[in-house]
N, C-alpha and C positions, 0 to 999 in steps of 0.2 A: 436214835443217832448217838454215835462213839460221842464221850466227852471230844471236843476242842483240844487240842495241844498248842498251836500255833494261827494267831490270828494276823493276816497278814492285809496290810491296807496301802492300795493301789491309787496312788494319784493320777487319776484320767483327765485330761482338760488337751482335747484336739490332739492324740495320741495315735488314729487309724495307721500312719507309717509304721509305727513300732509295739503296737500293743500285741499282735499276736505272738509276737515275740518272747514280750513280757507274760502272756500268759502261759503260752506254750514251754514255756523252762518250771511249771507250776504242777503240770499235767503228770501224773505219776502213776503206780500202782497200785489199786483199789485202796488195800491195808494203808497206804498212805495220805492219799487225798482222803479217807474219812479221819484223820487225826487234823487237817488243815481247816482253816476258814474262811476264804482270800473273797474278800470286799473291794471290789471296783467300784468305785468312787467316783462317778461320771460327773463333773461339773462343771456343770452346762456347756458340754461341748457342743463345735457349732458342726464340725464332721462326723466321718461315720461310727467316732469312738464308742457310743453307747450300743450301736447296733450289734458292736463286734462284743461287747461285755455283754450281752443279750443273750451272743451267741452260746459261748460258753456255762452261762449261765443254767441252760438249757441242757447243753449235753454233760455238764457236771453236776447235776443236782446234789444239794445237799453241803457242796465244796466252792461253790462258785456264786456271787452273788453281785447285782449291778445294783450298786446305790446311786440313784440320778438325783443330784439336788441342782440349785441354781447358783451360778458361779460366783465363788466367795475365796479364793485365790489358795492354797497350799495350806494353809495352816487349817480351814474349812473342813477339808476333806480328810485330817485327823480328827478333829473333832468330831467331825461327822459318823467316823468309821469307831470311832472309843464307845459312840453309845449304843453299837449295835455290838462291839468286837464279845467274843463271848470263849475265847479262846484262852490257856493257861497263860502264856505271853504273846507279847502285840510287836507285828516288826513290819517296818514301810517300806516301801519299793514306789518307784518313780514309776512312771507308765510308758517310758521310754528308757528302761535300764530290764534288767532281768537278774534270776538267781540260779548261779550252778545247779543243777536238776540234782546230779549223783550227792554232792555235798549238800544239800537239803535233807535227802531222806535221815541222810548220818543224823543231819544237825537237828533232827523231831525225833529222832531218838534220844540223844543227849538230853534233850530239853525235856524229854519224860521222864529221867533219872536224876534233875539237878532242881533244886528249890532256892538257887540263890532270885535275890530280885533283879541283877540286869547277867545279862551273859553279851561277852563280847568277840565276834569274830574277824578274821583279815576280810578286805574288801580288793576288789579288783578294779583298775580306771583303764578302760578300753578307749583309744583315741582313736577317732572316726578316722580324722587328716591322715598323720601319721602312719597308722593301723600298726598300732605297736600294743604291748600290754603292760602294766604296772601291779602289780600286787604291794598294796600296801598293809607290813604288819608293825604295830607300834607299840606293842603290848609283849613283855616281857613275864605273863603269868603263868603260873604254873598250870598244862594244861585237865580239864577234870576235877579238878581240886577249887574249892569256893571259900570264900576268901572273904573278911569283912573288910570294907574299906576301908577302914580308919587302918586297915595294915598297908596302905598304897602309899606309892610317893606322890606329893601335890603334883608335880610333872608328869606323872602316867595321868592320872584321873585326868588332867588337864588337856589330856588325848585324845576322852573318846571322840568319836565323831558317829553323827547320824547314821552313815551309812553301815556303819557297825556293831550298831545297838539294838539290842532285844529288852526288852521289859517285860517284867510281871504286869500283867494286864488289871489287875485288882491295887497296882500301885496306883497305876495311870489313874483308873477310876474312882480308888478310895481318897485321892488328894486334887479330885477336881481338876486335874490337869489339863489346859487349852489353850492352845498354840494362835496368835495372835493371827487374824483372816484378813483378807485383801493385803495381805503385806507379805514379801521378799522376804530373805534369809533368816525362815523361821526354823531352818534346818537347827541352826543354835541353839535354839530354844527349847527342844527335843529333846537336846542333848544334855541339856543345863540343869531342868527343871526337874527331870527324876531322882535327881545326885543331891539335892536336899531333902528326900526321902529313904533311898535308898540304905540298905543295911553290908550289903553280899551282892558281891561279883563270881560270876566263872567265864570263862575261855572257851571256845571252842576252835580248835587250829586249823580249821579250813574255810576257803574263801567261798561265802556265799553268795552275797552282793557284788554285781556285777555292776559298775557307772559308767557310763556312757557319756565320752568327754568332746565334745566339738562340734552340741546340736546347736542351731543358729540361734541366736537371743539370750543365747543364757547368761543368767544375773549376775554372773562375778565379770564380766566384760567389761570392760570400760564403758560401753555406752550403752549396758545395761544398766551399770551404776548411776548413771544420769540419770537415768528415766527413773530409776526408783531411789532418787536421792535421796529422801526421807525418810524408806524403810528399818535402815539402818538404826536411823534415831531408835524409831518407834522400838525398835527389838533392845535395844539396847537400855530406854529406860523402866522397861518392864521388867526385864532382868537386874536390874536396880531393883526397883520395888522386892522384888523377892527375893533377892540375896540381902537385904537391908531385914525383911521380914523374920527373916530365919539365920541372920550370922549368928546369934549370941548361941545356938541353940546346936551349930556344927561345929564337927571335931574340925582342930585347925587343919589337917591336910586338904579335907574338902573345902574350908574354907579360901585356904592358900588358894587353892586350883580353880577355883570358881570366880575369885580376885581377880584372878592375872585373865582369866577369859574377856573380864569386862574390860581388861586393860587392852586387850588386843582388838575387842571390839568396837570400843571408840577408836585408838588408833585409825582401825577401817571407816568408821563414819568422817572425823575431821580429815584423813584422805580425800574421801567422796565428796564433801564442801570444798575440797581443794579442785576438784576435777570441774567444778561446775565455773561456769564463767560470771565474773562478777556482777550482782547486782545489790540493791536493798534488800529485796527476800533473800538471799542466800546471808547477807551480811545477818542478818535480823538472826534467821536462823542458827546460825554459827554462835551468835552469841546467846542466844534464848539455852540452847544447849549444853553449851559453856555455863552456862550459871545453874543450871542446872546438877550438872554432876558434882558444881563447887557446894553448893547448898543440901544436896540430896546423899553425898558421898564423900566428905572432905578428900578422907584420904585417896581417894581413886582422881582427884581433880589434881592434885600432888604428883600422884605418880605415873599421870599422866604427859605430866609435864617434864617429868625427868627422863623420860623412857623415848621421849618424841620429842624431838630436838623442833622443830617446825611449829610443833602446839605451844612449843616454851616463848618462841618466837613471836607468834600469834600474840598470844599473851602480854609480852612488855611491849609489843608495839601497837597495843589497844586496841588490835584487830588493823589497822590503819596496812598492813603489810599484808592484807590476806590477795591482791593482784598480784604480789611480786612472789608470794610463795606458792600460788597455786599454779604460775607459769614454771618454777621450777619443778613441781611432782609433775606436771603434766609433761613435759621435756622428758622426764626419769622414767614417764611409764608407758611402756607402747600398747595401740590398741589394739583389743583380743579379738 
């Protein structure tokens, strides 16, 4: 078997509507699918998703692979796929999104000529409702050309997002890297976690990721926020932990950029306490949190509070105003 170039891992969990989708933009020719890896990640679905990652499996030997574990939420089924991935770099796909076919092949070639440790490319947001397209590029890099980070502005780095990140697969795995399981928006986490490793970046200028924007339930909704009110937390002080672990040791741009994430991140959690309707758990919560980031992060409990007028609020009014301010954000934000 060809070395690996590209290991690609499929988040399957009750996917049957869209997964042949997903995998059919994978399906290529021969020279190419033996340079891929692509790990379906079946977890524990209750439909016909694993049957259909079965399928493939079968008529792709060698390129196609069902890994069935038992359901352990998003962050699991990276996990999962880093100890099998065996590929030069490692890049995800949702099991209801897919990747431009032609702009693939390009983009495994690229990746056999570049040795930076992340490469970044545009990503495209397909809205179901709508049926309009967005290509989103955020990155001003020169493209081909690899780059060490500490030559970025804190404001690019501050950019990437999941959906358009590639990793060195021996980063992933040489720093233990694992995305927090049964828990919501670990997309962040992805993204956060290799950039205190990281040395070198490159570009690649065509959109491969395809997102798929207006499937019912999904987490940035308002009353998916509810239901996973807590997620938020949880991601958000893990990433404490390890930005606390490793600031003394990052160049300040990365430093910069990885600061202002956590700042935005709370922002979105005391949001999501705002959204929820008052009680003693949420009150408890709110404040377990709050002391938290004051204790664990001085300065991010500071500029927290300068940046979000509402959290400053909270704050001198001892928490005693969190009814009157979470009727105001909930007024401000209409349900998705």
């Amino acid at each position: 078997m060809d070395t690996k170039i590209l290991t690609i891992s499929i988040a399957a969990y009750n996917v049957e509507k869209y997964l042949r989708q997903t995998l059919d933009s994978l399906v290529m020719e021969k020279e190419f699918l033996e340079k891929i890896e692509v790990l379906i990640v079946d977890d524990g679905s209750k439909d016909e998703t694993k049957k259909i990652a079965k399928e493939y499996e079968q008529k792709y030997e060698n390129s196609f692979f069902c890994l069935s574990k038992e359901n352990g939420g998003y962050g699991s089924t990276i996990n999962h796929a880093l100890k099998h991935a065996k590929g030069k770099y490692f890049k995800l796909l949702d099991g209801d999104d897919w990747y431009d076919t032609e702009n693939l092949k390009k983009f495994i070639v690229f990746l056999e000529n570049t040795d930076a440790d992340i490469v970044l490319t545009p990503y495209k947001k397909v809205y179901e409702v709508q049926n309009t397209e967005e290509v989103i590029t955020k990155h001003e890099i020169t493209k081909e050309k690899v780059l060490n980070i500490t030559d970025l502005k804190s404001a690019e780095i501050k950019k990437i997002f999941m959906h358009e990140l590639t990793v060195k697969t021996a980063l992933l795995q040489k720093n233990h890297i694992e995305i927090t399981e049964n828990c919501f928006y670990t997309d962040t986490e992805f993204a956060f976690m290799p950039l205190l490793y990281a040395k070198t970046l490159a570009k690649f200028d065509s959109v491969i990721y395809c997102y798929r924007v207006g499937v019912e339930g999904q987490s940035v909704s308002l009353s998916g926020r509810r239901k996973h009110w807590i997620d938020g937390e949880k991601v958000e002080k893990k990433l404490i932990q390890e930005y606390c672990q490793y600031e003394k040791e990052l160049a300040q741009n990365i430093r910069e950029a990885l600061f202002d994430i956590l700042i935005d991140l709370a922002g979105f959690q005391y949001t999501t306490f705002f959204l929820m309707p008052k009680s003693g758990e949420v009150i408890e919560q709110v404040k377990s949190f709050d002391s938290y980031i004051r204790e664990r992060l001085p300065e991010l409990y500071v500029e927290t509070g300068n940046k979000y007028k509402k959290i400053k609020v909270l704050r001198l009014s001892r928490f005693l105003l969190f009814s009157i301010l979470g009727s105001y954000v909930r007024n401000h934000m209409k349900e998705s």
